[in-house]
Chimera marker file (.cmm) of the C-alpha trace (Angstrom):
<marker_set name="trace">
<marker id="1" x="-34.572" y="63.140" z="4.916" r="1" g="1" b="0" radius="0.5"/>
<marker id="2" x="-32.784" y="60.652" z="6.709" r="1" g="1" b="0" radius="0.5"/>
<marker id="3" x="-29.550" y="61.105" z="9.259" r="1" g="1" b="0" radius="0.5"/>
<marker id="4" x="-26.685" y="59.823" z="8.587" r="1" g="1" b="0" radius="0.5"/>
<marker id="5" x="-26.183" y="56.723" z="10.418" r="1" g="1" b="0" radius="0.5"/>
<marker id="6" x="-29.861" y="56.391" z="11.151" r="1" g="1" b="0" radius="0.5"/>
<marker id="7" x="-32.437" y="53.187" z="11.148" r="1" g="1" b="0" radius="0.5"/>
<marker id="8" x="-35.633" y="53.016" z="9.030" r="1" g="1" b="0" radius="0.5"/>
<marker id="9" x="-37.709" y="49.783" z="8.451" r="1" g="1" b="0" radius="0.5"/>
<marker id="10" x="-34.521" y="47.617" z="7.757" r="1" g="1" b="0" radius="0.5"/>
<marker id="11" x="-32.275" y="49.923" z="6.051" r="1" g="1" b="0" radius="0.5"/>
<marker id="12" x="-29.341" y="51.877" z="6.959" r="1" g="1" b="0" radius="0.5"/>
<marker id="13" x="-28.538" y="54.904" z="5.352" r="1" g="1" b="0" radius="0.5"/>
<marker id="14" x="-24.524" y="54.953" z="5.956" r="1" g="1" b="0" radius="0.5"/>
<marker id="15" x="-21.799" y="58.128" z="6.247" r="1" g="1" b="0" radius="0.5"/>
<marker id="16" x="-21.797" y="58.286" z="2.462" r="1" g="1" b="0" radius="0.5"/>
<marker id="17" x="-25.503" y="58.705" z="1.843" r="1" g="1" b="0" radius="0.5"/>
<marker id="18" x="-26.008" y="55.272" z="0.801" r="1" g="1" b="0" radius="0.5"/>
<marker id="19" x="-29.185" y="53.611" z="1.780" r="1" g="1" b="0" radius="0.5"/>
<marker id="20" x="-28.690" y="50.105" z="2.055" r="1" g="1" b="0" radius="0.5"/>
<marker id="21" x="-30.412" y="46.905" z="3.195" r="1" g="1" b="0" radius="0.5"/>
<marker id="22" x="-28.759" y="45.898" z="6.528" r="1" g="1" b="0" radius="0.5"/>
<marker id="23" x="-29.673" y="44.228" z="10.139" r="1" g="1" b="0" radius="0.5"/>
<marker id="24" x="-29.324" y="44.769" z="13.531" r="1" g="1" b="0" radius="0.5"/>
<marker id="25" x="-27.187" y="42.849" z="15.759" r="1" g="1" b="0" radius="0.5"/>
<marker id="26" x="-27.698" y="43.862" z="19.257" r="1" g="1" b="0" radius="0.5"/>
<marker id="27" x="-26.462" y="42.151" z="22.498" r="1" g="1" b="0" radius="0.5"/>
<marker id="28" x="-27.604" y="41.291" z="26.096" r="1" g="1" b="0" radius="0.5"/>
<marker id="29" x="-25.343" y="40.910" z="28.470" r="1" g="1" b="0" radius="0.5"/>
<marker id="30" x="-27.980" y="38.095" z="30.523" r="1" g="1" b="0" radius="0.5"/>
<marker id="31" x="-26.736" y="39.550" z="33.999" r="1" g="1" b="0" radius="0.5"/>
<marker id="32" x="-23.070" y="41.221" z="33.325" r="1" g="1" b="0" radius="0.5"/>
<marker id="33" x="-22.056" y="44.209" z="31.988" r="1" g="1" b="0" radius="0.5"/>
<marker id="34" x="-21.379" y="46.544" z="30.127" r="1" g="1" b="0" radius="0.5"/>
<marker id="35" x="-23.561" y="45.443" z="27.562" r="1" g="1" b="0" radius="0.5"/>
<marker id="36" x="-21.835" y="45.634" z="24.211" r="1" g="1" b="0" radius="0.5"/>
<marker id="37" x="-23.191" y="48.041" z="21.418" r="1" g="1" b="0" radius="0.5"/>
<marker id="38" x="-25.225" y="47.474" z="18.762" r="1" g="1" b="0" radius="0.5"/>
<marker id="39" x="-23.068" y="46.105" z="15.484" r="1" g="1" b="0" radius="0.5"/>
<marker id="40" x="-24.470" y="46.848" z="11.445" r="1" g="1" b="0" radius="0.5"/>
<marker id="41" x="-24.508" y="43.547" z="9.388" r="1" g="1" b="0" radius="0.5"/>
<marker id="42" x="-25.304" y="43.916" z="5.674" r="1" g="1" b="0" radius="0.5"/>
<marker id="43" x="-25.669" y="41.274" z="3.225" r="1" g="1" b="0" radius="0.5"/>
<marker id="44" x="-23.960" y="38.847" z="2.362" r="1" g="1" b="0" radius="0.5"/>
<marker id="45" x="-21.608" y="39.655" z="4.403" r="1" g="1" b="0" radius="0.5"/>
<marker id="46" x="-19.577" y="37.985" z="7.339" r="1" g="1" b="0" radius="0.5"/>
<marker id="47" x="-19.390" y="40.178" z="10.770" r="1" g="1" b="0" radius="0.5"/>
<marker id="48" x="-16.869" y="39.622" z="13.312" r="1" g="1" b="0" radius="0.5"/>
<marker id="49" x="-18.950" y="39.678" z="16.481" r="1" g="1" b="0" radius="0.5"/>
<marker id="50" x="-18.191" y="42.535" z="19.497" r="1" g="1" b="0" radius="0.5"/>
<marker id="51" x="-14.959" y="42.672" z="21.019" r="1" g="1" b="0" radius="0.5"/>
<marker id="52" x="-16.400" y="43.927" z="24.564" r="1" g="1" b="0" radius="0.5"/>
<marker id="53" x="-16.494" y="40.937" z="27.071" r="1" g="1" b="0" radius="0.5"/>
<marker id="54" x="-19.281" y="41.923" z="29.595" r="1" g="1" b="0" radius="0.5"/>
<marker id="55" x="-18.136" y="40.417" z="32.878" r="1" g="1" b="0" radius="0.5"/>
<marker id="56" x="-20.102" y="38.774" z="35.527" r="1" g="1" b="0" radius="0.5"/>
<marker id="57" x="-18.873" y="38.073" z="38.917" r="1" g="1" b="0" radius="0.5"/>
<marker id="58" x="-17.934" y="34.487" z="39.829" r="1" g="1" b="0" radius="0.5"/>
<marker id="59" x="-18.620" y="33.617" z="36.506" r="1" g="1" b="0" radius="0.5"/>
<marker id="60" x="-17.049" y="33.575" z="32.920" r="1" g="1" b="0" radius="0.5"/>
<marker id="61" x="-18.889" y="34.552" z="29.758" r="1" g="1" b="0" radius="0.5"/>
<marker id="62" x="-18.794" y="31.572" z="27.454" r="1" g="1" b="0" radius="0.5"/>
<marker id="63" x="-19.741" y="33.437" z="24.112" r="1" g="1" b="0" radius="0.5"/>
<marker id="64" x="-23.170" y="34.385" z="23.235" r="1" g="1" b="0" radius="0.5"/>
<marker id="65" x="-26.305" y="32.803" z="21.610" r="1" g="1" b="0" radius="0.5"/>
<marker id="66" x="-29.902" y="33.679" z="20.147" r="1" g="1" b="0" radius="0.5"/>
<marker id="67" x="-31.195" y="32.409" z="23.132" r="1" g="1" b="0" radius="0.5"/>
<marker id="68" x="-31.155" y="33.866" z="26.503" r="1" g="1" b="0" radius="0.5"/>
<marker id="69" x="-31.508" y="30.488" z="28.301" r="1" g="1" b="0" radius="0.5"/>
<marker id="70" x="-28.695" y="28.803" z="26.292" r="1" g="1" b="0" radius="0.5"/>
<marker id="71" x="-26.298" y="26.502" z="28.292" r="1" g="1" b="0" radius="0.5"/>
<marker id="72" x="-24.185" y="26.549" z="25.630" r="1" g="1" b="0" radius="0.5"/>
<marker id="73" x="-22.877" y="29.182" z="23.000" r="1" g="1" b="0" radius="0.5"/>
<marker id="74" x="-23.384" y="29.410" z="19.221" r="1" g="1" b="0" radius="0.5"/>
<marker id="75" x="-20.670" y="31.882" z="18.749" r="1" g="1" b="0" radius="0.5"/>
<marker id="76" x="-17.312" y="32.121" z="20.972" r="1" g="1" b="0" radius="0.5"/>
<marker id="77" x="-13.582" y="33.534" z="20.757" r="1" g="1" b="0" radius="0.5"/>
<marker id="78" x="-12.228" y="30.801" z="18.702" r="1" g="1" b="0" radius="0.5"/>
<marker id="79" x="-11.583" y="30.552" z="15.070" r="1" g="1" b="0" radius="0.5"/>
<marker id="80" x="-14.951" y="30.752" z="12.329" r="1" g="1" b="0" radius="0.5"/>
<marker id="81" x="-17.391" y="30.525" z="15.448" r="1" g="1" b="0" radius="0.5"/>
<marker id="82" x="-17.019" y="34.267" z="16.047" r="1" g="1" b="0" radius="0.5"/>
<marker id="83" x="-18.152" y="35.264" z="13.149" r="1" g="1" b="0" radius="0.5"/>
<marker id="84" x="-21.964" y="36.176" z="12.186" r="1" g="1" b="0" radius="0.5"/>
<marker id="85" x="-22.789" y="34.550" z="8.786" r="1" g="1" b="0" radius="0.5"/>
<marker id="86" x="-26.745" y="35.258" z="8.920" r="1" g="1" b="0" radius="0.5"/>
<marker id="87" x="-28.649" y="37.826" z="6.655" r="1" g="1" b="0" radius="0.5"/>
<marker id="88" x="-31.035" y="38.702" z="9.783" r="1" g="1" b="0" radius="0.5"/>
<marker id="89" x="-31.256" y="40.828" z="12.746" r="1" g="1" b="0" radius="0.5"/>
<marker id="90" x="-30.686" y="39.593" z="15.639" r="1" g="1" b="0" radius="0.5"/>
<marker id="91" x="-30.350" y="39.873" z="19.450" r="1" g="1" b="0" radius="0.5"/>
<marker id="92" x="-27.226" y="37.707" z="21.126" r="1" g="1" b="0" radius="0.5"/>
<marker id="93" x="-27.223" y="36.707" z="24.939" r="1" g="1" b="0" radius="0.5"/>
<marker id="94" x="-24.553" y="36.331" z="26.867" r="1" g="1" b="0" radius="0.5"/>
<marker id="95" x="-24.027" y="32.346" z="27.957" r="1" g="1" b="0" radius="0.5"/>
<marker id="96" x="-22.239" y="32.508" z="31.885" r="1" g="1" b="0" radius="0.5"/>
<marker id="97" x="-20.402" y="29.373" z="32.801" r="1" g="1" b="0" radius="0.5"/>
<marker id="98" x="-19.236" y="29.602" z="36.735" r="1" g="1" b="0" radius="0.5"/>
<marker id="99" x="-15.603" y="30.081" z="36.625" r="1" g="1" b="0" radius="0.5"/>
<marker id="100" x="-13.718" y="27.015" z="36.684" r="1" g="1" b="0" radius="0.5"/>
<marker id="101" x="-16.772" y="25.163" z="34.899" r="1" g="1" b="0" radius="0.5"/>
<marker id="102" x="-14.982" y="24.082" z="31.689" r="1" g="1" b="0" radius="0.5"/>
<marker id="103" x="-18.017" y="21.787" z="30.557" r="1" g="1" b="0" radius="0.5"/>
<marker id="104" x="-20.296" y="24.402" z="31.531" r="1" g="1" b="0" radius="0.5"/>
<marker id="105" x="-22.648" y="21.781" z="33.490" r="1" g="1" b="0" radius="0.5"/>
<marker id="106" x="-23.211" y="24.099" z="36.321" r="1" g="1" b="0" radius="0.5"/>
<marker id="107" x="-20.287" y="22.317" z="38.358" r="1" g="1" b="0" radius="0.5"/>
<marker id="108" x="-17.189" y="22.477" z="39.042" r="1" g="1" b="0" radius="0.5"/>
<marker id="109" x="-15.434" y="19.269" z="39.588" r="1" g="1" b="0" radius="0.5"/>
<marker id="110" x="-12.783" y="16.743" z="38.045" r="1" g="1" b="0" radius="0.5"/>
<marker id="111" x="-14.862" y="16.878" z="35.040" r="1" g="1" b="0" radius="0.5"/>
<marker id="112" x="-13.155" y="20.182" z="34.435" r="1" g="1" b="0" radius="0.5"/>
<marker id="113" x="-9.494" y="19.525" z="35.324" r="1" g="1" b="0" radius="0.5"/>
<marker id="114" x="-10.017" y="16.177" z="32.511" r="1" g="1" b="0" radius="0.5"/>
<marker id="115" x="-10.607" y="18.785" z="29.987" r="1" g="1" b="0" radius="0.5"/>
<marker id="116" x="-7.821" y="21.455" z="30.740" r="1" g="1" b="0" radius="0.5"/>
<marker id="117" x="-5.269" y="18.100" z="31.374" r="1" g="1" b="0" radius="0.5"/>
<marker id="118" x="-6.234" y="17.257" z="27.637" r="1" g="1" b="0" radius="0.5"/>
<marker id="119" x="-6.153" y="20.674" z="25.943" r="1" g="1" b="0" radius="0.5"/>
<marker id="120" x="-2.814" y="21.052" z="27.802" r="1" g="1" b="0" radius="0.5"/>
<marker id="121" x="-1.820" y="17.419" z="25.969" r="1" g="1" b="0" radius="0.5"/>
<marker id="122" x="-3.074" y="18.927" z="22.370" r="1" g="1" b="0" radius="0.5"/>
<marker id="123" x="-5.952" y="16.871" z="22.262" r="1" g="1" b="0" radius="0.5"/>
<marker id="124" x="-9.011" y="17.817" z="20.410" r="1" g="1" b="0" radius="0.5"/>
<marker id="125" x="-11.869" y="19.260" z="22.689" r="1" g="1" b="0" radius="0.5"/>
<marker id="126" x="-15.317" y="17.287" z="22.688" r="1" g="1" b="0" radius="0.5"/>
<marker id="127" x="-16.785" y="20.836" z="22.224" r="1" g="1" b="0" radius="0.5"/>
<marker id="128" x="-14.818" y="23.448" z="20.461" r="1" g="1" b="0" radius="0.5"/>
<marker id="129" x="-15.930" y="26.424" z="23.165" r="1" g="1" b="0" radius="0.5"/>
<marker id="130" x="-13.642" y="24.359" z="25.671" r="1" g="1" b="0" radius="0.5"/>
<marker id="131" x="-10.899" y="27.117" z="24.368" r="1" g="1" b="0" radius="0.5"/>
<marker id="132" x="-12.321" y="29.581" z="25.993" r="1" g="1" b="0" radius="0.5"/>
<marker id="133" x="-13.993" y="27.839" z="29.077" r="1" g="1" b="0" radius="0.5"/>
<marker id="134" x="-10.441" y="26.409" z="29.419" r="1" g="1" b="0" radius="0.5"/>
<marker id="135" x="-8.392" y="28.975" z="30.360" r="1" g="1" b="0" radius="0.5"/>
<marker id="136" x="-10.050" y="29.311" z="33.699" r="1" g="1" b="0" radius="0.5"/>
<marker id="137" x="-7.652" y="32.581" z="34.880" r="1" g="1" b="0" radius="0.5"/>
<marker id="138" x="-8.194" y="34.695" z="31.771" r="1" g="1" b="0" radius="0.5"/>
<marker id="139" x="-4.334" y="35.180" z="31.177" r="1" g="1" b="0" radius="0.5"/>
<marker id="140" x="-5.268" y="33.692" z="27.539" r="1" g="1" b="0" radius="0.5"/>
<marker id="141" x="-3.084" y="30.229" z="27.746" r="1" g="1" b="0" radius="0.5"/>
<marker id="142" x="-4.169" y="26.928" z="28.879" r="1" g="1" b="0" radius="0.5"/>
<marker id="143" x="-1.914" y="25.419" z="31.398" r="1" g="1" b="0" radius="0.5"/>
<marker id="144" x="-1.035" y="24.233" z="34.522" r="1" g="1" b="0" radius="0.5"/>
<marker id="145" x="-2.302" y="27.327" z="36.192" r="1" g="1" b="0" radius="0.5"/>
<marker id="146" x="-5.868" y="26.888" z="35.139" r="1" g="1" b="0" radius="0.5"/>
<marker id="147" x="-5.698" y="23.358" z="36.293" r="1" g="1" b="0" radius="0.5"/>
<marker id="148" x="-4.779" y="25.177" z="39.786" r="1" g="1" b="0" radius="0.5"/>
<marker id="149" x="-7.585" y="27.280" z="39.858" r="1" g="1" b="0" radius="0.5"/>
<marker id="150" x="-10.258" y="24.711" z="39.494" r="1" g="1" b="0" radius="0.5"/>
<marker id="151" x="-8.611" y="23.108" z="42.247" r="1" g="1" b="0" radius="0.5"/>
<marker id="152" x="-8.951" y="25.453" z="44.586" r="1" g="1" b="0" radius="0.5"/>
<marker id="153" x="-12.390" y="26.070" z="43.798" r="1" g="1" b="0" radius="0.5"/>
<marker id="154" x="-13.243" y="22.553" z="44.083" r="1" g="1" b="0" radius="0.5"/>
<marker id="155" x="-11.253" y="22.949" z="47.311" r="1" g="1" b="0" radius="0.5"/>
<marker id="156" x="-12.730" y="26.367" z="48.797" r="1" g="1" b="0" radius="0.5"/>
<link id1="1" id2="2" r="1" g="1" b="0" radius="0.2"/>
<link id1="2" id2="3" r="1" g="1" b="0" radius="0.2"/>
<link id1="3" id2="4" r="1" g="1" b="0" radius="0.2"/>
<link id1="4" id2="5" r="1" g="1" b="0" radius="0.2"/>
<link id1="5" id2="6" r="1" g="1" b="0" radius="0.2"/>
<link id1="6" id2="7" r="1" g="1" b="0" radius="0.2"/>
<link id1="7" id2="8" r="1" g="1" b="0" radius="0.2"/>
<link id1="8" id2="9" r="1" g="1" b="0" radius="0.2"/>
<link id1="9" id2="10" r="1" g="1" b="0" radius="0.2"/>
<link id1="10" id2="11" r="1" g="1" b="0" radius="0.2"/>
<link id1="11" id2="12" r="1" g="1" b="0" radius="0.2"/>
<link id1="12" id2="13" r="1" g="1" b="0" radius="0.2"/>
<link id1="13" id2="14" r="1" g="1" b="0" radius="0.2"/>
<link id1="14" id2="15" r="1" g="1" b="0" radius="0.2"/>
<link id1="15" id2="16" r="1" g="1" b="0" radius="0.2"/>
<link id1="16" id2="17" r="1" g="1" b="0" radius="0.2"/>
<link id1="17" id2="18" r="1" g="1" b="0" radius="0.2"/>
<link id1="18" id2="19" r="1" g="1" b="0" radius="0.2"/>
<link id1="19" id2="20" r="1" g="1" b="0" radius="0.2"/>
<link id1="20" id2="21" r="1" g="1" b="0" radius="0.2"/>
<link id1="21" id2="22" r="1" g="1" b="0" radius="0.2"/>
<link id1="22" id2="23" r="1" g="1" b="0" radius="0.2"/>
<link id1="23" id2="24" r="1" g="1" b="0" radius="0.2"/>
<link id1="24" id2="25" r="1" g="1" b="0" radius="0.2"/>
<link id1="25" id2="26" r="1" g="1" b="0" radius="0.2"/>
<link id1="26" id2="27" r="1" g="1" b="0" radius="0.2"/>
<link id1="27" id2="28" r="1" g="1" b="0" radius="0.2"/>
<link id1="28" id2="29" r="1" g="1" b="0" radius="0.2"/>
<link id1="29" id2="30" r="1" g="1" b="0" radius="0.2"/>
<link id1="30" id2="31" r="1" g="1" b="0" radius="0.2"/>
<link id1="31" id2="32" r="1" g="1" b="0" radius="0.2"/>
<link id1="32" id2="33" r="1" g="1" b="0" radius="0.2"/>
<link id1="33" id2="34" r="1" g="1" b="0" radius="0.2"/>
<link id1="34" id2="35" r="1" g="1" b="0" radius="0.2"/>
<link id1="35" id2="36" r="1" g="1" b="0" radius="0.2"/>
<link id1="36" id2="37" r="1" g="1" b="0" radius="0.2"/>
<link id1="37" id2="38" r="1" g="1" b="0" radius="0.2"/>
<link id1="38" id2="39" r="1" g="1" b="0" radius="0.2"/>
<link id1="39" id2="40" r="1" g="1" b="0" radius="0.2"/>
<link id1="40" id2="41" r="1" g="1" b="0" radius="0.2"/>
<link id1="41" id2="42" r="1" g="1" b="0" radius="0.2"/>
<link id1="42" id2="43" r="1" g="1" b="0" radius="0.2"/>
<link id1="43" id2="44" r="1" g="1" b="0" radius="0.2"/>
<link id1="44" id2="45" r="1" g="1" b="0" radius="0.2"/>
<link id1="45" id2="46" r="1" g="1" b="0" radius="0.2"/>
<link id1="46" id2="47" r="1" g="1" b="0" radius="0.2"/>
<link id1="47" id2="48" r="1" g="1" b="0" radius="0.2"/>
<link id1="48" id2="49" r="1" g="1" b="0" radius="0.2"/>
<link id1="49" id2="50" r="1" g="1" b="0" radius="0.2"/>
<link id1="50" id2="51" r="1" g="1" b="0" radius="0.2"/>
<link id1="51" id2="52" r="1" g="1" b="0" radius="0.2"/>
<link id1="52" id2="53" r="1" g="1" b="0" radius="0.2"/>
<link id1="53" id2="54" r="1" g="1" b="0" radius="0.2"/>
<link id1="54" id2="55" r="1" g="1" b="0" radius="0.2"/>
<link id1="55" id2="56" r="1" g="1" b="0" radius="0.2"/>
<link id1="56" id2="57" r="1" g="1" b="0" radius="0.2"/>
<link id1="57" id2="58" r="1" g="1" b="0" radius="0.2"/>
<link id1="58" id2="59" r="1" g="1" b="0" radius="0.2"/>
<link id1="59" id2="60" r="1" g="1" b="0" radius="0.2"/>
<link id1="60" id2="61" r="1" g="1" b="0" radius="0.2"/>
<link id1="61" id2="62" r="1" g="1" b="0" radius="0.2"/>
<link id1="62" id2="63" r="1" g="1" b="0" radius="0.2"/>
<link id1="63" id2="64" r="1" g="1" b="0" radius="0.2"/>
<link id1="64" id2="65" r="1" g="1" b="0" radius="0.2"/>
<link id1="65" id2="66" r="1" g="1" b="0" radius="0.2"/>
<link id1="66" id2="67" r="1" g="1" b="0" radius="0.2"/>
<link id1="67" id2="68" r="1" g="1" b="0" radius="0.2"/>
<link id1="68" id2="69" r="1" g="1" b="0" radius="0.2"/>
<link id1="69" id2="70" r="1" g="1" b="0" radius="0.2"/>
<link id1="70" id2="71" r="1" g="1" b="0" radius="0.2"/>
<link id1="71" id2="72" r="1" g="1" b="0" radius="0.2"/>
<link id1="72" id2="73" r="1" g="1" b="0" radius="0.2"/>
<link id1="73" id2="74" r="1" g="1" b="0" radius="0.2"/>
<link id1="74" id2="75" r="1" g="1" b="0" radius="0.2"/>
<link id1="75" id2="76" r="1" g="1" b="0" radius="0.2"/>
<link id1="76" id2="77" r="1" g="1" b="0" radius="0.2"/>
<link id1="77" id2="78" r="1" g="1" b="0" radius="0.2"/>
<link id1="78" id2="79" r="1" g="1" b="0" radius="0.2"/>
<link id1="79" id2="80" r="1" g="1" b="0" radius="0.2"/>
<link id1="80" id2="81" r="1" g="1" b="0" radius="0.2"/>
<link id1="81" id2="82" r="1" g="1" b="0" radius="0.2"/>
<link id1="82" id2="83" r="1" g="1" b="0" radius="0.2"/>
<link id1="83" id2="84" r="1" g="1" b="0" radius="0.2"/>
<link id1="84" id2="85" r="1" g="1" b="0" radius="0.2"/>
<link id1="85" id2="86" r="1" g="1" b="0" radius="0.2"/>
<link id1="86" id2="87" r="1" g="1" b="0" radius="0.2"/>
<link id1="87" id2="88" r="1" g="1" b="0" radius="0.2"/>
<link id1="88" id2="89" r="1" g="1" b="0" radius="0.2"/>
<link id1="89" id2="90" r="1" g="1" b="0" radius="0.2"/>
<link id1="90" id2="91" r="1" g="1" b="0" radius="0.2"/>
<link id1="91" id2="92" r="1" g="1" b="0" radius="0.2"/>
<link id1="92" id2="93" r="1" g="1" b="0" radius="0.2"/>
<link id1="93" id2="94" r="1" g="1" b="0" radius="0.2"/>
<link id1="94" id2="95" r="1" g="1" b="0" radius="0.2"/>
<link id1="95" id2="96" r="1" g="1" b="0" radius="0.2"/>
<link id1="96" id2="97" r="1" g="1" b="0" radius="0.2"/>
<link id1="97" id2="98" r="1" g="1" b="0" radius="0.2"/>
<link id1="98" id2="99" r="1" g="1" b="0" radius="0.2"/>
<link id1="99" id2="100" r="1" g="1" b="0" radius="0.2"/>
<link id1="100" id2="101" r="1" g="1" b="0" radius="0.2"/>
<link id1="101" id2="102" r="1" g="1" b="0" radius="0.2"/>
<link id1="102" id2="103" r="1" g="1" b="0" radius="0.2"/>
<link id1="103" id2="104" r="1" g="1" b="0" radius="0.2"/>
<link id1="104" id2="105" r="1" g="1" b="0" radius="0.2"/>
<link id1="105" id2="106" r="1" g="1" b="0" radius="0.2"/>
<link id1="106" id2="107" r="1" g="1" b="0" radius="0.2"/>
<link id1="107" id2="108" r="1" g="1" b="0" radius="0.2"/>
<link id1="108" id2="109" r="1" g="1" b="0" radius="0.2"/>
<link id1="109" id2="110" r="1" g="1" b="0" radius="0.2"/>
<link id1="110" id2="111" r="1" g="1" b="0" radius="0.2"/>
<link id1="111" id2="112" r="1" g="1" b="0" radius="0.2"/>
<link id1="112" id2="113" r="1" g="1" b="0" radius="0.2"/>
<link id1="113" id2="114" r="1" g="1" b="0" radius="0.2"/>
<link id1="114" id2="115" r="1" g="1" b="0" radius="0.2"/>
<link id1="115" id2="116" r="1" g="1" b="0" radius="0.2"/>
<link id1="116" id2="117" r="1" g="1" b="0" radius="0.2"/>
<link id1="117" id2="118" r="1" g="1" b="0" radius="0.2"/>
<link id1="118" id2="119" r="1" g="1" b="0" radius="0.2"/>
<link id1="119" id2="120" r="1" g="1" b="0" radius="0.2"/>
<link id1="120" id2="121" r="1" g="1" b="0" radius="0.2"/>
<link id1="121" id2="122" r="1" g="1" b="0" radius="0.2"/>
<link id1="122" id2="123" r="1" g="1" b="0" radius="0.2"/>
<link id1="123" id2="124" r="1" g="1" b="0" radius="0.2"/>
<link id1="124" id2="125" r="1" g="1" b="0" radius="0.2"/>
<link id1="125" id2="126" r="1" g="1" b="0" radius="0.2"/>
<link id1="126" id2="127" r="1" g="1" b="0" radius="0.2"/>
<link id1="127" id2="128" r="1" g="1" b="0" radius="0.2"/>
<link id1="128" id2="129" r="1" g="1" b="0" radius="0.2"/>
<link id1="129" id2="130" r="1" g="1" b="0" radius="0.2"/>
<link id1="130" id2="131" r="1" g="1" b="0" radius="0.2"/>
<link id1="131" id2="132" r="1" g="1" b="0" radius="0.2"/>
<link id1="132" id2="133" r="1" g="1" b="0" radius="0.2"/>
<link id1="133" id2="134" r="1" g="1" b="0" radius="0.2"/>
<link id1="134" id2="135" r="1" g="1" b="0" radius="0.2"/>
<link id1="135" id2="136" r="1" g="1" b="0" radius="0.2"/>
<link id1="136" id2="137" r="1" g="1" b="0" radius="0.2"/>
<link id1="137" id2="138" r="1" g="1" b="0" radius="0.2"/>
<link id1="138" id2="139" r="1" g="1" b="0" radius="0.2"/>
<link id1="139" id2="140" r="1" g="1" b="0" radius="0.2"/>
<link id1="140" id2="141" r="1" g="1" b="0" radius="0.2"/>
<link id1="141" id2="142" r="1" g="1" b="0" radius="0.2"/>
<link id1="142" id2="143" r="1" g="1" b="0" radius="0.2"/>
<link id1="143" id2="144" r="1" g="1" b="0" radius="0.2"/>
<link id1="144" id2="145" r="1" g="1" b="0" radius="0.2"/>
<link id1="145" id2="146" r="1" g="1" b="0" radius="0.2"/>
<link id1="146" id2="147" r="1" g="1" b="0" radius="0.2"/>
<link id1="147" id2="148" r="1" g="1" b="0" radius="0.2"/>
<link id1="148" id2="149" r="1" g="1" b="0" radius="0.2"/>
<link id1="149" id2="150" r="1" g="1" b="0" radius="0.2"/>
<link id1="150" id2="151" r="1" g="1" b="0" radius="0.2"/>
<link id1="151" id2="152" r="1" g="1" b="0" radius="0.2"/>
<link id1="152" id2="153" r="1" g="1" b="0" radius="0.2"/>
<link id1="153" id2="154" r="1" g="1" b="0" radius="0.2"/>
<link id1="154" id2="155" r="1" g="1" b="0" radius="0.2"/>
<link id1="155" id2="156" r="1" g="1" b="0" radius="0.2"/>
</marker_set>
């Protein structure tokens, strides 16, 4: 007899005694904390991914990917891209940019301010995780002040 909410050889048997077919989606924060608990995907089925944002100082988590040596993420806080489509366990790593790195090129430079200036102007990002990498000061708006920021760490 299973418990309820408990794990055997791919299935999940759930608070209502069901026991279904369903995968593990657990997280690694790569380096920052607190690492985010383990979410239940079943099939066919779309899962919005975790809500906890591990933090990592002097740097800014990007989103996360299946790799733990990703530069850039698979999934990130914007639109569709948060969402986890797959019927498959899995384990997602956190991908660290430095803060101010928009590009996420391990530098921080004019490269960076380029991108802000144009997702101030409306224009479309050349990568869609820009949105988040953007807004440098984590107030959740891209503006002037984020521009500011990657100044004076270009400047420090």
């Amino acid at each position: 007899m299973f418990a309820v909410n408990e794990w055997c050889d791919g299935y999940y048997f759930n608070a209502s005694g069901i026991y279904t077919e369903a995968y593990q989606i657990n997280y690694n924060a790569n380096g920052g904390s607190p690492t985010p608990a383990m979410q239940t995907k079943f099939p066919n089925t779309n899962l919005t991914l975790t809500n906890t944002t591990p933090t990592k100082t002097n740097y800014k988590i990007a989103g996360w990917s299946t790799s733990s040596s990703a530069t850039e993420p698979t999934y990130f806080k914007y639109g569709s891209s948060y969402t986890y489509t797959a019927n498959a366990g899995a384990t997602l790593y956190a991908v660290w940019g430095k803060n101010g790195d928009v590009n996420l090129n391990n530098a921080v430079n004019i490269e960076d301010i380029n991108i802000v200036n144009a997702l101030i102007m409306g224009k479309t990002p050349a990568k869609n995780y820009h949105w988040v990498t953007g807004d440098v000061n984590r107030d959740g708006v891209i503006n002037i002040a984020d521009i500011n920021m990657i100044t004076s760490i270009i400047y420090s």
